[in-house]
C-alpha positions as CSV (number, residue, x, y, z in Angstrom):
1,X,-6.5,22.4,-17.7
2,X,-4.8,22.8,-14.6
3,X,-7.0,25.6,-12.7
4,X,-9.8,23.3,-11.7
5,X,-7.6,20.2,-10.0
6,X,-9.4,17.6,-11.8
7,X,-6.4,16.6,-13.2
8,X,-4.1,13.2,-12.7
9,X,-1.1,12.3,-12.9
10,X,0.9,10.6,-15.4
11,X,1.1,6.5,-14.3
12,X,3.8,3.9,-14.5
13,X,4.0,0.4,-16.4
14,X,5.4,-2.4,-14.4
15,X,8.1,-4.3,-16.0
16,X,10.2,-6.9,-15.2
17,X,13.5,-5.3,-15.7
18,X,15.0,-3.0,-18.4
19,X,18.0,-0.8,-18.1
20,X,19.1,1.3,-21.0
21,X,21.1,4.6,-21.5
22,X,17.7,6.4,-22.3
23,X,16.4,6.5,-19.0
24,X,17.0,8.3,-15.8
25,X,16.5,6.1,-12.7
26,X,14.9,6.9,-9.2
27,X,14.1,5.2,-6.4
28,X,10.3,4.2,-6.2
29,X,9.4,5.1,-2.8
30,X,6.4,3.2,-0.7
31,X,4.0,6.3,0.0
32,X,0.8,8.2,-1.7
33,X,1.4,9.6,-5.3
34,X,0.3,13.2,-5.4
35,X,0.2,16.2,-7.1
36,X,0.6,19.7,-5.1
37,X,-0.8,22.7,-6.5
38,X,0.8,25.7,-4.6
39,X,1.7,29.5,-5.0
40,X,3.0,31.7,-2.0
41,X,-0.9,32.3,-0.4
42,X,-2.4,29.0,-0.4
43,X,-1.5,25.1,-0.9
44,X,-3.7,22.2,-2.3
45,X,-2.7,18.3,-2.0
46,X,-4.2,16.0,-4.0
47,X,-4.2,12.6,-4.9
48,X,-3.5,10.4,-7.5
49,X,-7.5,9.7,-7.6
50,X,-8.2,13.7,-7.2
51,X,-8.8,13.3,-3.6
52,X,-8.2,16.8,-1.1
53,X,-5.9,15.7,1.7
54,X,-4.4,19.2,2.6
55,X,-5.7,18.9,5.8
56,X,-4.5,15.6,6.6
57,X,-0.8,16.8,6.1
58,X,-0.1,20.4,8.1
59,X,3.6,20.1,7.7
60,X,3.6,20.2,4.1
61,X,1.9,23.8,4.6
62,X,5.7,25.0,4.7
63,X,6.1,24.1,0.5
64,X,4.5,27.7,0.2
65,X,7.8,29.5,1.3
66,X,9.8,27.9,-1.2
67,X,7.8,29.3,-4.4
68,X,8.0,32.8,-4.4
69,X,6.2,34.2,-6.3
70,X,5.6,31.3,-8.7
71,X,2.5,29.2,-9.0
72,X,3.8,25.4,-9.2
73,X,2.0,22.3,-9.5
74,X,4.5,19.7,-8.3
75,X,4.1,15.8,-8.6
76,X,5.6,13.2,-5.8
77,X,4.8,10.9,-3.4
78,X,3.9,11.6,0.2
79,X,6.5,9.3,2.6
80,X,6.7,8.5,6.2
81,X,10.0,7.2,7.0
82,X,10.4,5.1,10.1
83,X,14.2,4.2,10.8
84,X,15.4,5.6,7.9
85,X,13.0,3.5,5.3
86,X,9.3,4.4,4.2
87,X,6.2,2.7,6.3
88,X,3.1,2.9,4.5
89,X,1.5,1.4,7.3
90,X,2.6,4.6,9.2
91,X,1.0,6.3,7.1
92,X,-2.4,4.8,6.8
93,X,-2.6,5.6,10.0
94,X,-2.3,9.2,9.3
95,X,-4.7,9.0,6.9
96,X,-7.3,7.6,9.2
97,X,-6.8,10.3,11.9
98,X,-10.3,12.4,11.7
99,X,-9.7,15.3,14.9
100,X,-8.0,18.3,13.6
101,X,-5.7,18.3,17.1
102,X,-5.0,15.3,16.6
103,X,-3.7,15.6,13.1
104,X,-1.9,18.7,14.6
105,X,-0.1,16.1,16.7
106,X,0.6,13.4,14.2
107,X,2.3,16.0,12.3
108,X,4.8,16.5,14.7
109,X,5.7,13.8,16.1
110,X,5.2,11.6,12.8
111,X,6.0,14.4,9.8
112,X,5.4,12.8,6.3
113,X,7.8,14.6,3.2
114,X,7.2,15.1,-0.1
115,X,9.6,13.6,-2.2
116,X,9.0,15.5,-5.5
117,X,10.2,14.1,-8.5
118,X,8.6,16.2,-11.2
119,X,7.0,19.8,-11.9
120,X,4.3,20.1,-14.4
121,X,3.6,23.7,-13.8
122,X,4.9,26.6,-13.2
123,X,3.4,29.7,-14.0
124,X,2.6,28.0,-17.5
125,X,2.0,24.6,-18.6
126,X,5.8,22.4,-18.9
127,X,4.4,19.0,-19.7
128,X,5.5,19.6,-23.6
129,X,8.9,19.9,-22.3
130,X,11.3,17.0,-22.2
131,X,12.1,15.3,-18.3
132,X,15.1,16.6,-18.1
133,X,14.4,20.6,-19.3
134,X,11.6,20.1,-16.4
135,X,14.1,18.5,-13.3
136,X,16.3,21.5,-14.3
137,X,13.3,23.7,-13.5
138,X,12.5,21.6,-10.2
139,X,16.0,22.3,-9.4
140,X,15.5,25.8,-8.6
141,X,13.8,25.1,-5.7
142,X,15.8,23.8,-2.3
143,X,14.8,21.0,-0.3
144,X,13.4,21.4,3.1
145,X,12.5,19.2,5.7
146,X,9.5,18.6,4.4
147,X,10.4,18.9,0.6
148,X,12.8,17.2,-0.8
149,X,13.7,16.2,-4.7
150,X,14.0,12.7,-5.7
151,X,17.7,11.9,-6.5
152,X,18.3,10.8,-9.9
153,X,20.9,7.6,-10.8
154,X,22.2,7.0,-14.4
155,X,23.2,3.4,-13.3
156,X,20.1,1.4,-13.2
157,X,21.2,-2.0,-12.7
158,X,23.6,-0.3,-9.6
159,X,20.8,1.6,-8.2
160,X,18.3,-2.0,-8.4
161,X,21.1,-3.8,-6.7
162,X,21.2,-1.2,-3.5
163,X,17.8,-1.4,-3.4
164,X,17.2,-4.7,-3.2
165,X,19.8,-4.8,-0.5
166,X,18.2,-2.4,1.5
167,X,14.6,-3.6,1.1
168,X,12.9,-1.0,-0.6
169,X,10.0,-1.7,-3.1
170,X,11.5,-1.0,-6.6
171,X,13.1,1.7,-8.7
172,X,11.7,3.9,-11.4
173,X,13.4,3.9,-14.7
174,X,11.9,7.5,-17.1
175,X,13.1,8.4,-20.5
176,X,15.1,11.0,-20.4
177,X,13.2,13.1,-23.2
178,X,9.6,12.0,-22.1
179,X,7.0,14.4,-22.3
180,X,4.2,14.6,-19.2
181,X,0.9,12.7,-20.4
182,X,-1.6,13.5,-18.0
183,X,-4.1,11.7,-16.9
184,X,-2.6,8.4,-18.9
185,X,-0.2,5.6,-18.5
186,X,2.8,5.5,-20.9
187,X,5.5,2.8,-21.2
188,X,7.9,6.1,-21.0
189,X,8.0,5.6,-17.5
190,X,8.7,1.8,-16.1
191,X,8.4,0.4,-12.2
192,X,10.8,-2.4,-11.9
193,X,9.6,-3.9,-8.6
194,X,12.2,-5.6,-6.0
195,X,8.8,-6.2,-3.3
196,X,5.7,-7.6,-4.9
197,X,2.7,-5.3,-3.5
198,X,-0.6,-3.7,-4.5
199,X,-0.5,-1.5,-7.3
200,X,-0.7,2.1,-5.9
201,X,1.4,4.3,-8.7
């Protein structure tokens, strides 16, 4: 299942609000959802819709040193923060550059991160395991400039309230003994949106 990258990755439902002591909460950041296939040799970034932008993305080449000797298939989104918030605009225009020097350039002087929030694989399949057995896997691996883990609240309605005071889209609310579904959307995982935009997630 996982060697040919024609997987997806588990999607959201959007509700209106719903905070419960079953569910870890996160902060939904504005960016591109994507899974990263990666062992110590060679990378692979792919989108929610199974599209290759590796190339598009040269500073997240660096996610290689952090494996060892593991082969991980991470899931995140791919965020370009301007002033200290994500800018999806930002990044569309990285995603529209086409000359490899000037991607080059982009990626230095506008570096995207992954914010990972979930690992799926590593070195066997883990999406039978519960959320929290797989963040304690993810937490064996240290955040970079270009990698870093999604922080996880158990305050919902505290988190919601600092987001909508800083702006940001929405937080994510997850069950704390889901299970991975690929390719599917499960009411396991909720988007409770503060700003009202095109579904991307």
């Amino acid at each position: 299942m996982f060697d040919d990258k024609n997987i997806k990755p588990m999607l959201l439902v959007e509700i209106p609000f719903c905070f419960e002591n079953k569910y870890l909460y996160e902060i939904k950041f504005d960016g591109i959802r994507a899974l990263i296939y990666v062992n110590k040799k060679e990378i692979n970034i792919r989108t929610r819709n199974n599209v290759d932008v590796t190339h598009l993305f040269p500073e997240l080449d660096g996610i290689r040193n952090i494996v060892g000797r593991d082969f991980c298939i991470f899931d995140g989104e791919i965020v370009l923060f301007d002033k200290g918030k994500p800018s999806f605009s930002s990044l569309q225009k990285r995603l529209r550059i086409k000359s490899t020097e000037r991607i080059k350039d982009a990626s230095l002087d506008n570096p995207v991160q992954f914010v990972v929030f979930d690992i799926i694989y590593q070195n066997k399949d883990l999406t039978n395991k519960t959320l929290v057995e797989r963040k304690k896997i993810l937490d064996k691996y240290k955040d970079t400039d270009y990698f870093v883990k999604s922080k996880v609240y158990s305050d919902g309605k505290k988190l919601f309230a600092s987001v909508k005071k800083m702006g940001l889209e929405g937080i994510v609310a997850k069950e704390k003994t889901s299970k991975y579904y690929v390719n599917k959307r499960s009411n396991v995982w909720l988007s409770l949106i503060h700003i009202s935009e095109p579904t991307r997630h």
